[in-house]
Biopython code that builds the backbone (N, CA, C, O; Angstrom):
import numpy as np
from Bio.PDB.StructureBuilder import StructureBuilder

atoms = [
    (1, "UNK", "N", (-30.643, -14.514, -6.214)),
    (1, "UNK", "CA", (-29.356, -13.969, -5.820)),
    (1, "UNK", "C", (-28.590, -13.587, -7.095)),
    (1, "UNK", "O", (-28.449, -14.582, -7.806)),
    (2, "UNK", "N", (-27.968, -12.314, -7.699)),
    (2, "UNK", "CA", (-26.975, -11.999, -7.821)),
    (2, "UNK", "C", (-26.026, -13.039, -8.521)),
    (2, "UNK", "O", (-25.864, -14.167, -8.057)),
    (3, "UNK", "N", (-25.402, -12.589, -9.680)),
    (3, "UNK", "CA", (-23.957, -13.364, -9.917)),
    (3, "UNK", "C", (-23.238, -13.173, -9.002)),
    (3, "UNK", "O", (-22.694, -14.018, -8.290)),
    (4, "UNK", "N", (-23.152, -11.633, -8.928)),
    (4, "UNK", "CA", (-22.142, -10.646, -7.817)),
    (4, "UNK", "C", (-22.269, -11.177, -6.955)),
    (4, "UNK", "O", (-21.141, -11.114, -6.465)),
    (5, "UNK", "N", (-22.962, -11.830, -6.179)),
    (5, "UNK", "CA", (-23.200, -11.850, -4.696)),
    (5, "UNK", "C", (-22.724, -13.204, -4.728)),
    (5, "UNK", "O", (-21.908, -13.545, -3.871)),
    (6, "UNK", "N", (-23.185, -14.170, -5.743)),
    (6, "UNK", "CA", (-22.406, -15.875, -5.416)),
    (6, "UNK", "C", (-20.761, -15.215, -5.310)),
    (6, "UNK", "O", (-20.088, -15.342, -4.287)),
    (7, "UNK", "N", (-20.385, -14.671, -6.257)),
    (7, "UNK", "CA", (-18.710, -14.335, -6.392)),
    (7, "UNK", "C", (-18.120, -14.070, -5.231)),
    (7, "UNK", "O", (-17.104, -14.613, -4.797)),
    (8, "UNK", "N", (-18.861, -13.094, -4.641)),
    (8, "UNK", "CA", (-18.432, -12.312, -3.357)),
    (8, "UNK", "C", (-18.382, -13.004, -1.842)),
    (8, "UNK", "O", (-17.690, -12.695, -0.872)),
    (9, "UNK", "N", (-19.241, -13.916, -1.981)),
    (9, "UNK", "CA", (-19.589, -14.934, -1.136)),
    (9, "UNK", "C", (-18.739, -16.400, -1.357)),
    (9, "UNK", "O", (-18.688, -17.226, -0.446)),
    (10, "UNK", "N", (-18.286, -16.552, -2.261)),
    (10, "UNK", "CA", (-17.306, -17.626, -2.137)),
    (10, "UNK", "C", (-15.899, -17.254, -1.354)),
    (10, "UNK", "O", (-15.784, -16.111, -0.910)),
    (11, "UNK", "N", (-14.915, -18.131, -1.194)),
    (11, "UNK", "CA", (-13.606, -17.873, -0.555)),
    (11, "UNK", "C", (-13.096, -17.021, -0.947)),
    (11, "UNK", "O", (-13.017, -16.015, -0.242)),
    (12, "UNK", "N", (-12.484, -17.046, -2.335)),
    (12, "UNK", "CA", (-11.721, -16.069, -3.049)),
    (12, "UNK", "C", (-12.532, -14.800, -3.069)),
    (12, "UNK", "O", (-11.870, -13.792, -3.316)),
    (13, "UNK", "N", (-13.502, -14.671, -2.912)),
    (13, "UNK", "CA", (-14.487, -13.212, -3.057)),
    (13, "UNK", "C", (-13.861, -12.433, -1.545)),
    (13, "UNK", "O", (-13.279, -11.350, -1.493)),
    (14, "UNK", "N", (-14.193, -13.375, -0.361)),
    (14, "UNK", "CA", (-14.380, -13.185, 0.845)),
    (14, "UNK", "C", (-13.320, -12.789, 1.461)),
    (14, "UNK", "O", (-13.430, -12.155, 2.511)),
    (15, "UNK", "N", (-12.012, -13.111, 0.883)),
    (15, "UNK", "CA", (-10.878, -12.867, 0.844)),
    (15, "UNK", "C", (-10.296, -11.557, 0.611)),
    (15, "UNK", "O", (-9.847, -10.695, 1.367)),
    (16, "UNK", "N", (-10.465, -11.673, -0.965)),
    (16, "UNK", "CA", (-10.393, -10.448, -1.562)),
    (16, "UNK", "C", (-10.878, -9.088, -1.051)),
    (16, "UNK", "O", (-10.285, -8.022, -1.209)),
    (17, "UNK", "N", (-12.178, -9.299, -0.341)),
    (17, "UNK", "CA", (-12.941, -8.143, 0.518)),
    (17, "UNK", "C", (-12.124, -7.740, 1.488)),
    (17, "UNK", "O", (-11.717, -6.584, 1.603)),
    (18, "UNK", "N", (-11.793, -8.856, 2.374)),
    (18, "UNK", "CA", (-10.778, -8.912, 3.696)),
    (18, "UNK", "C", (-9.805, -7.904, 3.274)),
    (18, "UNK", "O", (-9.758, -6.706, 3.551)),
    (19, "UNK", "N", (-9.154, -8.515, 2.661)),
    (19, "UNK", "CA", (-7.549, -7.832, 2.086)),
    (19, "UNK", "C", (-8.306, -6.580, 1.603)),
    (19, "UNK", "O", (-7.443, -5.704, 1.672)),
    (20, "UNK", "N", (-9.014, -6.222, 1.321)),
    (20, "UNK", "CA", (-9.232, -4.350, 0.334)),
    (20, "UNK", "C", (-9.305, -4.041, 1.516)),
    (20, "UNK", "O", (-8.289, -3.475, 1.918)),
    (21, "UNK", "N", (-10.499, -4.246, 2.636)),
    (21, "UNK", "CA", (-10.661, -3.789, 3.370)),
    (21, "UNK", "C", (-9.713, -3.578, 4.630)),
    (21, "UNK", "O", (-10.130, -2.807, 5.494)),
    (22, "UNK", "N", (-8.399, -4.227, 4.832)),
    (22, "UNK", "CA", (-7.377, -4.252, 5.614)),
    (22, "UNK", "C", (-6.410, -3.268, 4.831)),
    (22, "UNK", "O", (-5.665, -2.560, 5.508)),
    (23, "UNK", "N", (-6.371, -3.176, 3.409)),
    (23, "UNK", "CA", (-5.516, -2.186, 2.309)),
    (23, "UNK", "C", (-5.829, -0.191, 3.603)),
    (23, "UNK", "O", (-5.216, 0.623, 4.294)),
    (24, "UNK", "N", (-7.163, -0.521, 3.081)),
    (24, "UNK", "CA", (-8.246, 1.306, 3.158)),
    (24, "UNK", "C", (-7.841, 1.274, 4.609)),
    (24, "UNK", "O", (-7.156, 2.243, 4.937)),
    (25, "UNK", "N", (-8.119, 0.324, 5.641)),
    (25, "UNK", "CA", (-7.118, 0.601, 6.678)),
    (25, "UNK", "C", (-6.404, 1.044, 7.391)),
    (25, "UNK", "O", (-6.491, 1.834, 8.330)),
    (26, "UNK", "N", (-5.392, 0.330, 6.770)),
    (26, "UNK", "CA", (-3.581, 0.894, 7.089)),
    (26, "UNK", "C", (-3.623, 1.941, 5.826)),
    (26, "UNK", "O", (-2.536, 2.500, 5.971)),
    (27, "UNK", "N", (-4.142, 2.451, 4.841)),
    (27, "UNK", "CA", (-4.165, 3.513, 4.382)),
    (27, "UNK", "C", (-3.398, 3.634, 3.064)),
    (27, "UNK", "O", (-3.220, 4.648, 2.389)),
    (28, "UNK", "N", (-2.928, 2.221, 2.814)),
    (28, "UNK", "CA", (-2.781, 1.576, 1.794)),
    (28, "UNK", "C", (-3.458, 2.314, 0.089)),
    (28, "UNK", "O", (-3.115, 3.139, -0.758)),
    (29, "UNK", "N", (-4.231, 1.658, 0.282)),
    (29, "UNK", "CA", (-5.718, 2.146, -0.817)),
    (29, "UNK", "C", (-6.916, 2.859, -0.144)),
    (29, "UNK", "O", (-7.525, 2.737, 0.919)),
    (30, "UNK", "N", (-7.002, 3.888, -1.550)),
    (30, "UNK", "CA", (-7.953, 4.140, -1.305)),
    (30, "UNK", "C", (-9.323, 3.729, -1.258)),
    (30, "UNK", "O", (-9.618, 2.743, -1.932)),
    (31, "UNK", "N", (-10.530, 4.497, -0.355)),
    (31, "UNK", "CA", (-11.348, 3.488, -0.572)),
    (31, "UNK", "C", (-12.310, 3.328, -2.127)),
    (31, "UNK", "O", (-13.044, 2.393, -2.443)),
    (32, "UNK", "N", (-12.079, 4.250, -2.700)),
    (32, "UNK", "CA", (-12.905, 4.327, -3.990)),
    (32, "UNK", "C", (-12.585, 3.322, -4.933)),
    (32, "UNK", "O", (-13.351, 2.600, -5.571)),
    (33, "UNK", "N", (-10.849, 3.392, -4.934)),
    (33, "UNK", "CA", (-10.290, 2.342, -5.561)),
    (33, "UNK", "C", (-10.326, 0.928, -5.380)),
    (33, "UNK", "O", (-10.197, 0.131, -6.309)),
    (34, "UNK", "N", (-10.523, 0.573, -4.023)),
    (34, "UNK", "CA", (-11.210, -0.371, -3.408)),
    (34, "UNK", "C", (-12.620, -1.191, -4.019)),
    (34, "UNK", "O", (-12.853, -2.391, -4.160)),
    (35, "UNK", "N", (-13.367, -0.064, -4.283)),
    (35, "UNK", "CA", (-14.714, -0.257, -4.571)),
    (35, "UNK", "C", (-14.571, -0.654, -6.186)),
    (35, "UNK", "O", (-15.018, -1.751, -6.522)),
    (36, "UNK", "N", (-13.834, 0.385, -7.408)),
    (36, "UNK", "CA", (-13.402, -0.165, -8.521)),
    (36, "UNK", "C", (-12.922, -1.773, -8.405)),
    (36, "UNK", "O", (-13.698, -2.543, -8.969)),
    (37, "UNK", "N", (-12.045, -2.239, -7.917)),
    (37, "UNK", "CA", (-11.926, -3.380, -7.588)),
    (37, "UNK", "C", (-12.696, -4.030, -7.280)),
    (37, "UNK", "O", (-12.569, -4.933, -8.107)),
    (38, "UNK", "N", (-13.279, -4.233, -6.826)),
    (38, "UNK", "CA", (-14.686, -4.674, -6.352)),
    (38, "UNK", "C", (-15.861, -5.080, -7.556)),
    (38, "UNK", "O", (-16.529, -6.104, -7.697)),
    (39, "UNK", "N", (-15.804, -3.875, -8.310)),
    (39, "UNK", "CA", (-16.877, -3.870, -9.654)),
    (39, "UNK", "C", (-15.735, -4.621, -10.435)),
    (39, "UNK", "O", (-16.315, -5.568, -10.966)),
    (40, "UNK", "N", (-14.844, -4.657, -10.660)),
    (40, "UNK", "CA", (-14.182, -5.444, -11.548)),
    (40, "UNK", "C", (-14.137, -7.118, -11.193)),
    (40, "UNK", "O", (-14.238, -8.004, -12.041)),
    (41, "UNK", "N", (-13.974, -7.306, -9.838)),
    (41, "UNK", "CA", (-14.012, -8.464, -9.528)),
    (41, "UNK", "C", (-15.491, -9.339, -10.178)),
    (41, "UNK", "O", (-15.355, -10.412, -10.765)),
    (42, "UNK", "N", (-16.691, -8.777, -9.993)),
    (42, "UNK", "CA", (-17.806, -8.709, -10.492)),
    (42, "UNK", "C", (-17.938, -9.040, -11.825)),
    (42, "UNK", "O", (-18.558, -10.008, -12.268)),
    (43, "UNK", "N", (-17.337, -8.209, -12.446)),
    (43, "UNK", "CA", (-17.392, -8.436, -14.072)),
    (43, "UNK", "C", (-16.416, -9.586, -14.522)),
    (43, "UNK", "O", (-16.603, -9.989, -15.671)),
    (44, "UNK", "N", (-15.265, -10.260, -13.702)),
    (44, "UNK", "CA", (-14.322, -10.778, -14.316)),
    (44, "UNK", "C", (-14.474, -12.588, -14.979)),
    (44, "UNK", "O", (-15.310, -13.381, -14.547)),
    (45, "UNK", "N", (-13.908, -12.767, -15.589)),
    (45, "UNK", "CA", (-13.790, -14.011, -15.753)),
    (45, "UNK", "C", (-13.217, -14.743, -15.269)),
    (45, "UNK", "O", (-12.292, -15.053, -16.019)),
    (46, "UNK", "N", (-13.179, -15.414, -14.146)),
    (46, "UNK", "CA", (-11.487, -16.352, -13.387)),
    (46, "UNK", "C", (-11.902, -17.634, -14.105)),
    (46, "UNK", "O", (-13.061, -18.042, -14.038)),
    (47, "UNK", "N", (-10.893, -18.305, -14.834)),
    (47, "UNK", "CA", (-10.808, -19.463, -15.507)),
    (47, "UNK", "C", (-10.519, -20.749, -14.422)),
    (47, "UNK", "O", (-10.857, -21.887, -14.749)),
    (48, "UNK", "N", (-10.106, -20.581, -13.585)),
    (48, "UNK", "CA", (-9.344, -21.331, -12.420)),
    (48, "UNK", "C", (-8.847, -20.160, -11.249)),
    (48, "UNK", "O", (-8.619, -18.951, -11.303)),
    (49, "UNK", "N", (-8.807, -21.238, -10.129)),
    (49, "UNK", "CA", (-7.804, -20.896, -9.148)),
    (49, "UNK", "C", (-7.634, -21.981, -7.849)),
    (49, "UNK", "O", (-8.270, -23.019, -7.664)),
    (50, "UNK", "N", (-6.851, -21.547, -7.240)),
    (50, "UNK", "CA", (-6.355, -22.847, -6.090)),
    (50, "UNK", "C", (-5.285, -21.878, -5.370)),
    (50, "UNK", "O", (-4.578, -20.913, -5.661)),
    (51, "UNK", "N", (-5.701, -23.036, -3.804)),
    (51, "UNK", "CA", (-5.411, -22.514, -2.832)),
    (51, "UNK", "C", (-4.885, -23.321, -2.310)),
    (51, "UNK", "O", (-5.527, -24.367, -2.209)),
    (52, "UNK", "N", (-3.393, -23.293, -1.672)),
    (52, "UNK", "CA", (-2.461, -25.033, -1.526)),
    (52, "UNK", "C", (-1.293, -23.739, -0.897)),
    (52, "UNK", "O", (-0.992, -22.664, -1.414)),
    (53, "UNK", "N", (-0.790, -24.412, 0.499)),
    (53, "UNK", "CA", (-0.183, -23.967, 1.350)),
    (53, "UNK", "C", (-0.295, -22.799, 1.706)),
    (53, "UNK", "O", (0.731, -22.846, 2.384)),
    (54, "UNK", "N", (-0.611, -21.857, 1.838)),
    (54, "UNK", "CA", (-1.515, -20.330, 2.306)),
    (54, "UNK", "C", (-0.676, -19.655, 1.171)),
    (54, "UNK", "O", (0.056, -18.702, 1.438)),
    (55, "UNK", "N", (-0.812, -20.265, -0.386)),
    (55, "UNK", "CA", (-0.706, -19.638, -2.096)),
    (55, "UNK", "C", (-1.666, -19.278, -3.023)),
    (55, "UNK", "O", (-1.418, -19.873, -4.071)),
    (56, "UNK", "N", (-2.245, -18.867, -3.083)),
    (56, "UNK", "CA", (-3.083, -18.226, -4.270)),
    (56, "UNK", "C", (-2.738, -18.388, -5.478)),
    (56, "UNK", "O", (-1.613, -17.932, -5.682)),
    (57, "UNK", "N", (-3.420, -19.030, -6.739)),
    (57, "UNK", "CA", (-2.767, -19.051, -8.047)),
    (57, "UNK", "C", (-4.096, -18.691, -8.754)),
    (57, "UNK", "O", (-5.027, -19.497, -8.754)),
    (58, "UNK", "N", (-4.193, -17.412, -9.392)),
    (58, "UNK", "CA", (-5.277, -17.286, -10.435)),
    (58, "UNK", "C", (-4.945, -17.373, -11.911)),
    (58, "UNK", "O", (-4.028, -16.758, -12.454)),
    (59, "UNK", "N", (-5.883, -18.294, -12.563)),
    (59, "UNK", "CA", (-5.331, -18.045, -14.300)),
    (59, "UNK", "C", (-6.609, -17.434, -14.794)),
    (59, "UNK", "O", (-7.697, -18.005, -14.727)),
    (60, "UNK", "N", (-6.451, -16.482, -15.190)),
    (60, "UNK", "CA", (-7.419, -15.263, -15.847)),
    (60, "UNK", "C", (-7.214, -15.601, -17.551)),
    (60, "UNK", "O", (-6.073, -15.547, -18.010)),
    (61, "UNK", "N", (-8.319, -15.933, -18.403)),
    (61, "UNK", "CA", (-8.496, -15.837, -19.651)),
    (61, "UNK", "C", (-9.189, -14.125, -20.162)),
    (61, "UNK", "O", (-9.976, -13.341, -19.631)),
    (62, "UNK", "N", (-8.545, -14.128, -21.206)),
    (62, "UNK", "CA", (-9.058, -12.547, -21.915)),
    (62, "UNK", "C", (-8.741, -11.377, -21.130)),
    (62, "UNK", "O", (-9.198, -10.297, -21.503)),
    (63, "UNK", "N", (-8.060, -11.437, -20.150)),
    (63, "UNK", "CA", (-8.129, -10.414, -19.296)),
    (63, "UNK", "C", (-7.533, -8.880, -19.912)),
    (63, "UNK", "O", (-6.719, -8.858, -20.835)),
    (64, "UNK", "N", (-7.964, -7.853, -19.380)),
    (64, "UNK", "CA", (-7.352, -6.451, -19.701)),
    (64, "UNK", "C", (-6.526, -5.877, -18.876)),
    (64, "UNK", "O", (-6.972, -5.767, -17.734)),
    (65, "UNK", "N", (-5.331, -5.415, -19.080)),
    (65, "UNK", "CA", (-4.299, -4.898, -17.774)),
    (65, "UNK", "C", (-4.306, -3.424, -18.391)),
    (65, "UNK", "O", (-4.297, -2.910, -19.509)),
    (66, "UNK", "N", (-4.326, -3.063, -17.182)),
    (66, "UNK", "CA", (-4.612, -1.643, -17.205)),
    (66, "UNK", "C", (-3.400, -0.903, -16.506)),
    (66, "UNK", "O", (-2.619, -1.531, -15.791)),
    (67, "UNK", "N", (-3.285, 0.313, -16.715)),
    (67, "UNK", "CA", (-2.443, 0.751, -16.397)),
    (67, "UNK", "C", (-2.594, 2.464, -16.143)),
    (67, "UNK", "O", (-3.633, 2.793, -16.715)),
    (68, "UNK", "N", (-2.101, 3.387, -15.653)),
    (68, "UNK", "CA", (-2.351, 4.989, -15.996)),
    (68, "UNK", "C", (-2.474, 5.516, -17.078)),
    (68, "UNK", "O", (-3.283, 6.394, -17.379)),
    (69, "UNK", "N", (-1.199, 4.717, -18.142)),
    (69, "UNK", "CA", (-1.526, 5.303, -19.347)),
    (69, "UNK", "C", (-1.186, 4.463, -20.575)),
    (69, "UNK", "O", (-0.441, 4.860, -21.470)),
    (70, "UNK", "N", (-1.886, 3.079, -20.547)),
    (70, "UNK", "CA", (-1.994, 2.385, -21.173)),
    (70, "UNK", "C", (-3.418, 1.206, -20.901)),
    (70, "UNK", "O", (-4.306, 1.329, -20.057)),
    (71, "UNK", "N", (-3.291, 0.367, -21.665)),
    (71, "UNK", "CA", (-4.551, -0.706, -21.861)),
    (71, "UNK", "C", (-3.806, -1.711, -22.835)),
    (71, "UNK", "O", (-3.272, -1.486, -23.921)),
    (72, "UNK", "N", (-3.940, -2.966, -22.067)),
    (72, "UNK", "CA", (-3.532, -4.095, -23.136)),
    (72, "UNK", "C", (-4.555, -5.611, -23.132)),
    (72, "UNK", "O", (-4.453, -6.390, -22.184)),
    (73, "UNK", "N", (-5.067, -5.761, -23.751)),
    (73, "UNK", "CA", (-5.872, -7.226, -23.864)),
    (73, "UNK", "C", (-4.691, -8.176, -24.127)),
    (73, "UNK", "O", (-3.852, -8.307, -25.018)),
    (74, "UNK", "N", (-4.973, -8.751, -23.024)),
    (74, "UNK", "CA", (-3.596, -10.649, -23.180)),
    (74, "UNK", "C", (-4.872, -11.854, -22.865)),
    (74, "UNK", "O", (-5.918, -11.664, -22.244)),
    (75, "UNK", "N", (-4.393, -13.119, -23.512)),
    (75, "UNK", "CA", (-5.037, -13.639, -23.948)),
    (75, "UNK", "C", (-5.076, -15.025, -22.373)),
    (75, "UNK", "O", (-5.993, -15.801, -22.104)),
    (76, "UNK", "N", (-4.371, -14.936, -21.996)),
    (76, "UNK", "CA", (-3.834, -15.654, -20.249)),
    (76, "UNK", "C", (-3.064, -14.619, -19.593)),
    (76, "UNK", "O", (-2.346, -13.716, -20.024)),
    (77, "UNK", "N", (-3.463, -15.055, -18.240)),
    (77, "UNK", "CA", (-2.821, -14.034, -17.221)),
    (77, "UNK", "C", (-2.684, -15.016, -15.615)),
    (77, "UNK", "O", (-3.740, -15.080, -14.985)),
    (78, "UNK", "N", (-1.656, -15.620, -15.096)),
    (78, "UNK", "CA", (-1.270, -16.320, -14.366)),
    (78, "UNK", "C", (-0.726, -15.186, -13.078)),
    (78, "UNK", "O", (0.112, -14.290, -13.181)),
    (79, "UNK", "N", (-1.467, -15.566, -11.965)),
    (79, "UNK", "CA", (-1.532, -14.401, -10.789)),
    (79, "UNK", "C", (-1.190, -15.302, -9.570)),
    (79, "UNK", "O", (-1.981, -16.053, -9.000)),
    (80, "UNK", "N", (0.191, -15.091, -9.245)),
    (80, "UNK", "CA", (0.693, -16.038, -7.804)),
    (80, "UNK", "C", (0.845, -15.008, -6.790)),
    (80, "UNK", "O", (1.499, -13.966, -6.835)),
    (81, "UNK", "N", (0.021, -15.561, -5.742)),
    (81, "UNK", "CA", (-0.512, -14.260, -4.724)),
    (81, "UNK", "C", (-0.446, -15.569, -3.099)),
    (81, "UNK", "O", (-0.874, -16.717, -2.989)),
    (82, "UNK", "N", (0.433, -14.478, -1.925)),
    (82, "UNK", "CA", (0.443, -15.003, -0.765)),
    (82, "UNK", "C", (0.086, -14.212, -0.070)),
    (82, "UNK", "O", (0.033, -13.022, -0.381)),
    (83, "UNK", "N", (-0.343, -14.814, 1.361)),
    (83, "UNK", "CA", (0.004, -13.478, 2.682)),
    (83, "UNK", "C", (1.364, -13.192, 3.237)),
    (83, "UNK", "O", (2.203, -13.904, 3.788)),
    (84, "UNK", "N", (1.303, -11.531, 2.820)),
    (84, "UNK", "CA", (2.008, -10.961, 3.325)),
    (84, "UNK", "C", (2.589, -10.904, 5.161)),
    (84, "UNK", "O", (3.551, -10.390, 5.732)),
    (85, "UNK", "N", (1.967, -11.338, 5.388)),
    (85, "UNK", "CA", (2.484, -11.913, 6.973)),
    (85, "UNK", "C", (3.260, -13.060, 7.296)),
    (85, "UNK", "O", (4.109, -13.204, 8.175)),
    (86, "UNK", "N", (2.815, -13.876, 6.415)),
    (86, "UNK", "CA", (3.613, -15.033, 6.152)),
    (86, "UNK", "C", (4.762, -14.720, 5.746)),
    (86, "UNK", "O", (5.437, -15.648, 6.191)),
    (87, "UNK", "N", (5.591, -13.912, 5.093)),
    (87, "UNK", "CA", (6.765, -13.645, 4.372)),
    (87, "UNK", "C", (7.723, -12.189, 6.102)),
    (87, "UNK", "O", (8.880, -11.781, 6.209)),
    (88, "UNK", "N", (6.815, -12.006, 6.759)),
    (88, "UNK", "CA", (7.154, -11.586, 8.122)),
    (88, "UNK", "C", (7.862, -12.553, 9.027)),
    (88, "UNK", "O", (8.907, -12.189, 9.567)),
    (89, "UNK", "N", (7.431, -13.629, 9.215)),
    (89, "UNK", "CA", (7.495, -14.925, 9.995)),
    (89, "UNK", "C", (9.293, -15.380, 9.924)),
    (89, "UNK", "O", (9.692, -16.407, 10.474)),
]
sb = StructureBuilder()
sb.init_structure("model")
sb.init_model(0)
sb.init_chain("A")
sb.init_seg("    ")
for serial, (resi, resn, name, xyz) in enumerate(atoms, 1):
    if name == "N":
        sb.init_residue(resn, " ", resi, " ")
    sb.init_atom(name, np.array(xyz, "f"), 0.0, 1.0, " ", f" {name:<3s}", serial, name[0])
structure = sb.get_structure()
């Protein structure tokens, strides 16, 4: 098996799929961009993460933030992520 495929197959992978694929959808994202995401998820490093009251917390080491018209290497990157339905309620 695949690195890719353990990644994708854990929670946070399985998740992540969910949500792109609910994005392309509602029409959100596109799907190509979707798929970039996808290959990046693949390549990435997640140092940690945790999942405690329906919260998401990723800490990303070395990561690259990208942008349209920029690129920056930071050395930590702390990512607090919920469902958006939950904040409906």
């Amino acid at each position: 098996m695949a690195t890719f495929e353990l990644y994708r197959r854990s929670t946070i992978g399985m998740c992540l799929t969910e949500t792109l694929d609910e994005m392309v959808q509602n029409g959100t994202l596109s799907p190509e961009l979707a798929i970039q995401v996808l290959v990046q998820f693949d390549k990435g490093h997640l140092h940690t993460y945790r999942f405690c009251d329906n919260v998401w917390t990723f800490m990303l080491q070395d990561a690259v933030i990208k942008t349209d018209d920029c690129q920056e290497n930071v050395g930590r990157v702390k990512i607090v992520a919920c469902d958006s339905k939950l904040l409906t309620q």
